[in-house]
N, C-alpha and C positions, 0 to 999 in steps of 0.2 A: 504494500500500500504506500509505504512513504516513496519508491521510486516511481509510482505514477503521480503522485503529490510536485515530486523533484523534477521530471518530465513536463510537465503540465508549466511549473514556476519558468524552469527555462524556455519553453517555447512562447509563454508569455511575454517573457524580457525581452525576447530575440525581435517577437511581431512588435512591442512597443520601439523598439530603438528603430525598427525600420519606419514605421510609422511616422516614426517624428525626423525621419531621415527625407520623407515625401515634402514637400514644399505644398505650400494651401491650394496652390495652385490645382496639382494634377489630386490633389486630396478630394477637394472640392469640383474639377471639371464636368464631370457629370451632371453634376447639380446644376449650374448654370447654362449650361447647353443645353437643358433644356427648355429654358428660355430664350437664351440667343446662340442658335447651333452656330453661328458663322465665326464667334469670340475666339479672338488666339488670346490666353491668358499669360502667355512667358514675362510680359513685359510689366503686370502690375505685380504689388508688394501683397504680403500675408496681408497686410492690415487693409488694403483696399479688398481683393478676393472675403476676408471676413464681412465686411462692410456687404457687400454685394451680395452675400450668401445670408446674414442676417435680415436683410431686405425679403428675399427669397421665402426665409421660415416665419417672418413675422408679418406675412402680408393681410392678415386679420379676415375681411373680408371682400379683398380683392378679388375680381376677375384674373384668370389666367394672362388675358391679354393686358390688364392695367399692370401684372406684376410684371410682366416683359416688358414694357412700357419701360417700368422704373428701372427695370435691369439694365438694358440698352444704352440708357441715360447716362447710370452708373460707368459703366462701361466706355462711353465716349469722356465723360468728365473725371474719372478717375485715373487715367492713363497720363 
């Protein structure tokens, strides 16, 4: 039991260090293309990609198309 305990901790550590090894960018890509498929993200900062994806999950009672809207936006003014 404690080697699958031991197993378990290291493959956990292993997936956090890669994890935090990804940039917000390709972390979060997904997410945003599906509001704006056409966005290349390489060029904004974690803190703008947060900003953008915050938008995304906080869109309260937004239409699909008003949050793309804001996405878009994001996207031209945050760069």
């Amino acid at each position: 039991m404690k080697n699958v305990f031991l197993a378990s901790a290291v493959a956990l550590t292993a997936f956090a260090g890669a994890a935090s090894a990804m940039g917000a960018a390709s972390a979060y890509e997904g997410t945003i293309k599906q509001f704006a498929p056409e966005a290349d993200l390489s060029g904004y900062s974690d803190a703008a990609i947060a900003h953008i994806v915050n938008t995304i999950n906080d869109d309260g009672d937004d239409s699909f198309h008003q949050t793309q809207a804001q996405v878009r936006s994001l996207l031209k003014h945050l760069n």
